[in-house]
DRENTORKOL-3810 file (N, C-alpha, C; in nm, 4 decimals):
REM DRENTORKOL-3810
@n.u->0.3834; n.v->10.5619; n.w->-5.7902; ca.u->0.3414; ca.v->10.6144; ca.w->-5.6632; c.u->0.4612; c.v->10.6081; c.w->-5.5680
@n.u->0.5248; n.v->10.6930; n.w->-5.5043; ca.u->0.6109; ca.v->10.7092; ca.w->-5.4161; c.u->0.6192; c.v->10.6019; c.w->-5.2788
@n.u->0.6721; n.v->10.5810; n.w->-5.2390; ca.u->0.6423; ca.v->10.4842; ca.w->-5.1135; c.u->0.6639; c.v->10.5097; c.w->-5.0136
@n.u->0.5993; n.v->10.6261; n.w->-4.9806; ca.u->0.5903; ca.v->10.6895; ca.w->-4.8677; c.u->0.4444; c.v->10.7234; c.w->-4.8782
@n.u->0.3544; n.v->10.6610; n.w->-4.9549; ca.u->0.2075; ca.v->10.6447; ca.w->-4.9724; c.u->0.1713; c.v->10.5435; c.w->-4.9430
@n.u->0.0470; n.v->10.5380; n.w->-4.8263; ca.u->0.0115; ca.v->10.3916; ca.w->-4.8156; c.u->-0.1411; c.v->10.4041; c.w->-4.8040
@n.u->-0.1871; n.v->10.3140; n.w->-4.8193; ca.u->-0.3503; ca.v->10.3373; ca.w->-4.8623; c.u->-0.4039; c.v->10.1881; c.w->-4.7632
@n.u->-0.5199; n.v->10.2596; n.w->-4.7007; ca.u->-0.5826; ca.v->10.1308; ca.w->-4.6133; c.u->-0.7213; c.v->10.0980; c.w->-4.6060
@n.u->-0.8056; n.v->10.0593; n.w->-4.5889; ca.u->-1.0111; ca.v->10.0857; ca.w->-4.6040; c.u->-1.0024; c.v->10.1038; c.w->-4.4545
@n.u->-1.0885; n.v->10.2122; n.w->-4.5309; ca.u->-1.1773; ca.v->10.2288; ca.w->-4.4039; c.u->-1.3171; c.v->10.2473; c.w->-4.3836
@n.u->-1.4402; n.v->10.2605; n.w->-4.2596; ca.u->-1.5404; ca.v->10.1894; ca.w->-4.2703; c.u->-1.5885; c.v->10.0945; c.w->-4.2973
@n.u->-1.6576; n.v->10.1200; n.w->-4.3911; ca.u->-1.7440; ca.v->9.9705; ca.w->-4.4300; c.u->-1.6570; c.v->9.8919; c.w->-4.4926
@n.u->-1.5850; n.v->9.9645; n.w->-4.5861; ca.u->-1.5234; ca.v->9.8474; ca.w->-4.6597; c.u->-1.3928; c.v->9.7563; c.w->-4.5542
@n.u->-1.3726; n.v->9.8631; n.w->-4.4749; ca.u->-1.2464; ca.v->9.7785; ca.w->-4.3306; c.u->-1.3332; c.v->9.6688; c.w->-4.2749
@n.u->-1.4764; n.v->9.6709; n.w->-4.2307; ca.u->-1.5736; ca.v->9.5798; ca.w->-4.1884; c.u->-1.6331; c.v->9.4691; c.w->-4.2735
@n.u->-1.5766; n.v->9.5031; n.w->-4.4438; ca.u->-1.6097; ca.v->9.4173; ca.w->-4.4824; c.u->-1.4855; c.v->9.3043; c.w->-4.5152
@n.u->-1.3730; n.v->9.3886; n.w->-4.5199; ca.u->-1.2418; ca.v->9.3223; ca.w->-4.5604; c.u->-1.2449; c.v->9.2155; c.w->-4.3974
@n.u->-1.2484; n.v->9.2557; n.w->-4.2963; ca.u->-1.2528; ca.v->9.1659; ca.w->-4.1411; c.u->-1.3684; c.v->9.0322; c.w->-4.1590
@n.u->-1.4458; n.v->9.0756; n.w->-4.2409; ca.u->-1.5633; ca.v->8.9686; ca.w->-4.2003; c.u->-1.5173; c.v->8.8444; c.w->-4.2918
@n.u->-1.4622; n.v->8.8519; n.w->-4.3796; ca.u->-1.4324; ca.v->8.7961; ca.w->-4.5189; c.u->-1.3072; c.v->8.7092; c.w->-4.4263
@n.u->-1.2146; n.v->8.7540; n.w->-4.3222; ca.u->-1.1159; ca.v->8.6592; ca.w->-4.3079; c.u->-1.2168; c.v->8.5052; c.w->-4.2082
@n.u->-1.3224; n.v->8.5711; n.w->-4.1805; ca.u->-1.3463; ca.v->8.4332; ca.w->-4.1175; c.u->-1.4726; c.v->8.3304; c.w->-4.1758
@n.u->-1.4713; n.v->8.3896; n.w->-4.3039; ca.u->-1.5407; ca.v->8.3160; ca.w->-4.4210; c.u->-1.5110; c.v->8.1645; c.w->-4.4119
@n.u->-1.3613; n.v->8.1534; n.w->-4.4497; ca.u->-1.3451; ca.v->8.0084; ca.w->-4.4655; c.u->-1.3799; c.v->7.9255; c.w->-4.3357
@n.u->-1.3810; n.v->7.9697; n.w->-4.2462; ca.u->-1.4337; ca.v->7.9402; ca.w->-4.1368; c.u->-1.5314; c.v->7.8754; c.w->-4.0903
@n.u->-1.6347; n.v->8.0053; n.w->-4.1589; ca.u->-1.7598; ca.v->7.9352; ca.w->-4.1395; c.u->-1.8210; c.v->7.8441; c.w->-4.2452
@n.u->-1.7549; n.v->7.8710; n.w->-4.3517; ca.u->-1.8147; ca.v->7.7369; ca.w->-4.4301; c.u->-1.7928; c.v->7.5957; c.w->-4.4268
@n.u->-1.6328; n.v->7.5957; n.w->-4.3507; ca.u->-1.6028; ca.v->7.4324; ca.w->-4.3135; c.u->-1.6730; c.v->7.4562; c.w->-4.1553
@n.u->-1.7335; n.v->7.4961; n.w->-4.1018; ca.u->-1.7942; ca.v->7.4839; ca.w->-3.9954; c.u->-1.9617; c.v->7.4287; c.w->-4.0813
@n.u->-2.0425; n.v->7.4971; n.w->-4.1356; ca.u->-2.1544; ca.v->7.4701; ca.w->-4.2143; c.u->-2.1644; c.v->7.3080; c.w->-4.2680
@n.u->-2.0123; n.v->7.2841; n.w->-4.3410; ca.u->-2.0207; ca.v->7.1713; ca.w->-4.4023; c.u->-1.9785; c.v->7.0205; c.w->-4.2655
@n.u->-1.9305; n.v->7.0638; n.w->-4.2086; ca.u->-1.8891; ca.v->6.9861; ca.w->-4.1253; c.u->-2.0456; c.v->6.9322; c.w->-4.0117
@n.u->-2.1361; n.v->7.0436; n.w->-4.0159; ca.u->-2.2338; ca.v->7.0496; ca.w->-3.9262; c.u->-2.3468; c.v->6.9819; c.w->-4.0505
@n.u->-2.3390; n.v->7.0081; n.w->-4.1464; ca.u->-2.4300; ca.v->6.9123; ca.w->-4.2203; c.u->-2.3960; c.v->6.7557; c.w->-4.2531
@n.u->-2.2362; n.v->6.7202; n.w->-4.3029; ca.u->-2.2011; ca.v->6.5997; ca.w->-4.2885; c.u->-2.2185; c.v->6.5718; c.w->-4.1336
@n.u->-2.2556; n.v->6.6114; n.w->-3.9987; ca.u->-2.2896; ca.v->6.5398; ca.w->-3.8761; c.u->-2.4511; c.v->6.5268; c.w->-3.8650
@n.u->-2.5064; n.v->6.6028; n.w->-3.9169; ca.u->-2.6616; ca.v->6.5956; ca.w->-3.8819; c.u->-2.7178; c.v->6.4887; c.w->-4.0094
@n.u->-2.6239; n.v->6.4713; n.w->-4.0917; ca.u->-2.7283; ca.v->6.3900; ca.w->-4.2112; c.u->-2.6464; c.v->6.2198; c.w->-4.1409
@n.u->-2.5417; n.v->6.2705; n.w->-4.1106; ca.u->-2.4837; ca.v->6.0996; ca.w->-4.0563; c.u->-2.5407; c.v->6.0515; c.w->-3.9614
@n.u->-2.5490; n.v->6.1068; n.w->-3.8009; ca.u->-2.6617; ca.v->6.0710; ca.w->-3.7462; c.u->-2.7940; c.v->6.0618; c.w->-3.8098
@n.u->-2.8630; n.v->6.1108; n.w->-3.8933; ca.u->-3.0247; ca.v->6.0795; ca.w->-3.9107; c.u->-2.9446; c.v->5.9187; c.w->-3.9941
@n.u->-2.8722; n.v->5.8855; n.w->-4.0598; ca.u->-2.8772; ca.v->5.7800; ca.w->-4.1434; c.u->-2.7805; c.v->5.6508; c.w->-4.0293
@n.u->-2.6989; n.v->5.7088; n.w->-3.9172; ca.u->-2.6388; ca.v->5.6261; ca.w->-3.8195; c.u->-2.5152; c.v->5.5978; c.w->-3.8891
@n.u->-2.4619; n.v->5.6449; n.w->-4.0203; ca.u->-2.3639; ca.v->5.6055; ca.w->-4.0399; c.u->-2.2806; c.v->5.7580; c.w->-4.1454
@n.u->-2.1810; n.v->5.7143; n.w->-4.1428; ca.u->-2.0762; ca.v->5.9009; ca.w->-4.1364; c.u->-2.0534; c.v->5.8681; c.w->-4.3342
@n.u->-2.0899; n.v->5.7750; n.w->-4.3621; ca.u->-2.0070; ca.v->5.7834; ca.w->-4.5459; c.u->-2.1286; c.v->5.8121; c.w->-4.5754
@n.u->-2.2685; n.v->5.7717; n.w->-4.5459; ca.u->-2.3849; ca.v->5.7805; ca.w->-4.6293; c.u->-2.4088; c.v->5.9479; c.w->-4.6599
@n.u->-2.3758; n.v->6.0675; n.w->-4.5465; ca.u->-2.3756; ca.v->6.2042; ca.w->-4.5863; c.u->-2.2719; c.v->6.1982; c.w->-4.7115
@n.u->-2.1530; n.v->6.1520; n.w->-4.7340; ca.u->-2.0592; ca.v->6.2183; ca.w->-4.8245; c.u->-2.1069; c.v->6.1600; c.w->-4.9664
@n.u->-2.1763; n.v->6.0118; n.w->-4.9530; ca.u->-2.2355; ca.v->6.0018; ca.w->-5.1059; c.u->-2.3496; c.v->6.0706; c.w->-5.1464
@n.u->-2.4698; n.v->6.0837; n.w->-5.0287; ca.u->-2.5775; ca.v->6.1928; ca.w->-5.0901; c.u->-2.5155; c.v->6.3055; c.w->-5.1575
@n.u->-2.4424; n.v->6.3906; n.w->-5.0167; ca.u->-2.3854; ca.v->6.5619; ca.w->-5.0750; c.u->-2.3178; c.v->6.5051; c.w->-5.1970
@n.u->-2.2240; n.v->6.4191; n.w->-5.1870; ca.u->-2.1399; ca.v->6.4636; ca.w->-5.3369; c.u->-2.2385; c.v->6.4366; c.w->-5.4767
@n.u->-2.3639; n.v->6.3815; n.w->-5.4577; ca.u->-2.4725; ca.v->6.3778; ca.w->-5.6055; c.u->-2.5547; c.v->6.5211; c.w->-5.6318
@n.u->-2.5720; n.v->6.5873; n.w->-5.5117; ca.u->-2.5931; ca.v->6.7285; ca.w->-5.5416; c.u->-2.5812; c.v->6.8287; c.w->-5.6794
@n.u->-2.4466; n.v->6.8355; n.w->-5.6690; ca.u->-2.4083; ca.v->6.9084; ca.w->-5.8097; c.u->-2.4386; c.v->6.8285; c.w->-5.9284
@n.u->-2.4141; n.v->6.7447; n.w->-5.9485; ca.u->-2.4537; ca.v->6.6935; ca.w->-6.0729; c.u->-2.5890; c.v->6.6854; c.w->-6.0825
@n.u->-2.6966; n.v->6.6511; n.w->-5.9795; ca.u->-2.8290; ca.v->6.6453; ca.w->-5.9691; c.u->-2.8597; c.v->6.7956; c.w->-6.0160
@n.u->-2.8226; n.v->6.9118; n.w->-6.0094; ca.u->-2.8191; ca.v->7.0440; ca.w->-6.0351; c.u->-2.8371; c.v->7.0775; c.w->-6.1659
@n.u->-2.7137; n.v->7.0435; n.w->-6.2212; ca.u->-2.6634; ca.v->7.0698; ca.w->-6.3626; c.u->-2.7562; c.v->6.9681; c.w->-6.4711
@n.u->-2.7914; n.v->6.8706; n.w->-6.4123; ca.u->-2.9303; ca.v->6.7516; ca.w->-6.4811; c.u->-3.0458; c.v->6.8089; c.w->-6.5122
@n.u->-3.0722; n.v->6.9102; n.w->-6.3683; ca.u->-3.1580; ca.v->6.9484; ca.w->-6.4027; c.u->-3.2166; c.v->7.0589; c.w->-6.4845
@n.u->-3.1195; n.v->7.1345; n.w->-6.4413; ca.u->-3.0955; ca.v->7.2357; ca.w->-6.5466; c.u->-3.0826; c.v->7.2334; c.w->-6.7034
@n.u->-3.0425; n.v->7.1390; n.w->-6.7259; ca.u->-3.0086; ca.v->7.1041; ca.w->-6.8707; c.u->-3.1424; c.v->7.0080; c.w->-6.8736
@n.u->-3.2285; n.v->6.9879; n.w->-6.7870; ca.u->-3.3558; ca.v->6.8837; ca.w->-6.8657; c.u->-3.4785; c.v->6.9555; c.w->-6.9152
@n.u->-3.4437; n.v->7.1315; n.w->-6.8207; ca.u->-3.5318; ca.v->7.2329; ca.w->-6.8152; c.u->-3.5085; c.v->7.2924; c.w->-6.9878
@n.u->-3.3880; n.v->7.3047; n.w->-6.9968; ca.u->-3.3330; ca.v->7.3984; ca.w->-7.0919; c.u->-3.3538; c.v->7.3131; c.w->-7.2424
@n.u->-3.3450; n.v->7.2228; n.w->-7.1954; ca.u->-3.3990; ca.v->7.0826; ca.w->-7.3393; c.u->-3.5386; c.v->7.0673; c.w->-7.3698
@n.u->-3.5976; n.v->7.0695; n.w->-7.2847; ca.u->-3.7283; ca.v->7.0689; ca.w->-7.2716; c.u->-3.8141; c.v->7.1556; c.w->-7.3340
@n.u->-3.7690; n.v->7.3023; n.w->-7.3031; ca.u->-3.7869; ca.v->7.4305; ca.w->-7.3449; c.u->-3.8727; c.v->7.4914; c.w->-7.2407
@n.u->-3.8822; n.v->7.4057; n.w->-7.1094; ca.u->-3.9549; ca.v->7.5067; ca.w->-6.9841; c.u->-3.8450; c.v->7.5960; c.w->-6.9612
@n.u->-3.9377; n.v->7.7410; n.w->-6.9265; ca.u->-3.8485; ca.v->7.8214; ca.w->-6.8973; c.u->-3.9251; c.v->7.8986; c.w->-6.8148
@n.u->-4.0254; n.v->7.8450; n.w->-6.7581; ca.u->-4.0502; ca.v->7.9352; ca.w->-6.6595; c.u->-3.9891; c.v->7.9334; c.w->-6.5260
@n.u->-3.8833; n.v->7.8693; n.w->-6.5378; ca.u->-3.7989; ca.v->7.9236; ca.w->-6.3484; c.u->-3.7351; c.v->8.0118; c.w->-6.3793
@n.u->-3.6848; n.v->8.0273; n.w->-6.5360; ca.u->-3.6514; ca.v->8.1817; ca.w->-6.5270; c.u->-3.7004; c.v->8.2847; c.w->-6.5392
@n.u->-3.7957; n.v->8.2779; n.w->-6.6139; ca.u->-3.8968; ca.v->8.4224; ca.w->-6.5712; c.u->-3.9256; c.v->8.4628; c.w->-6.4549
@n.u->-3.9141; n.v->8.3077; n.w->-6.3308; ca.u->-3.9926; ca.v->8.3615; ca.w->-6.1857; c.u->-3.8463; c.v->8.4158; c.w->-6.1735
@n.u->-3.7435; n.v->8.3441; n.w->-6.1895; ca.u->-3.5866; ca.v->8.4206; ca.w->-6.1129; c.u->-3.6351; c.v->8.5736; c.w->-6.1856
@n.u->-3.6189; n.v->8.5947; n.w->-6.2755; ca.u->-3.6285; ca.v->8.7620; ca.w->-6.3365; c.u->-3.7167; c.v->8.8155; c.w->-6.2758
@n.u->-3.8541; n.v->8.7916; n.w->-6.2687; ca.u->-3.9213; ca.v->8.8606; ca.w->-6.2072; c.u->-3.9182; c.v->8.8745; c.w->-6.0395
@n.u->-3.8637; n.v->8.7830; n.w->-5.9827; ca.u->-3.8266; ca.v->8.8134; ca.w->-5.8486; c.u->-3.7114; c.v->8.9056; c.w->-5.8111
@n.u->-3.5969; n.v->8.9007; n.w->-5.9314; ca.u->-3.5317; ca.v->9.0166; ca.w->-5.9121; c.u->-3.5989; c.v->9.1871; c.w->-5.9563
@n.u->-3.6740; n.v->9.1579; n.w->-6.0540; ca.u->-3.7064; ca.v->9.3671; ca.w->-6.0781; c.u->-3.7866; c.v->9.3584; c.w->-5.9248
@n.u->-3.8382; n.v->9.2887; n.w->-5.8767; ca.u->-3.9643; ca.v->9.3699; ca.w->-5.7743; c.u->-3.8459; c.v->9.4158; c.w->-5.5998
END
């Protein structure tokens, strides 16, 4: 391609490329506002970072106790909540 070609978005996709720079933004804003609201309810600022950090693994436990088990109906409701 010659370089005297330059290519830029426009519309939606320019509105979507803008919204995306202040992503990181708002998610250390999100996380920062949940490590303050769970530290006050408990009065102390480490007790949020040991709950949140058991999260994911509490996730993946469960998932794998579903999948061992052989329940599988949260995925049928996920499937069927996506066709409708």
């Amino acid at each position: 391609m010659p370089a005297s070609v330059h290519s830029s978005f426009q519309g939606t996709a320019a509105a979507f490329q803008n919204s995306l720079s202040s992503e990181a933004l708002a998610h250390r804003g999100g996380h920062r506002h949940r490590i303050h609201s769970v530290g006050v309810l408990y009065e102390s600022y480490i007790h949020p970072i040991t709950i949140l950090s058991t999260l994911p693994s509490a996730g993946v436990g469960a998932i794998l106790a579903l999948l061992i088990t052989g329940k599988r109906s949260w995925r049928r409701r996920i499937d069927r909540n996506h066709l409708a």
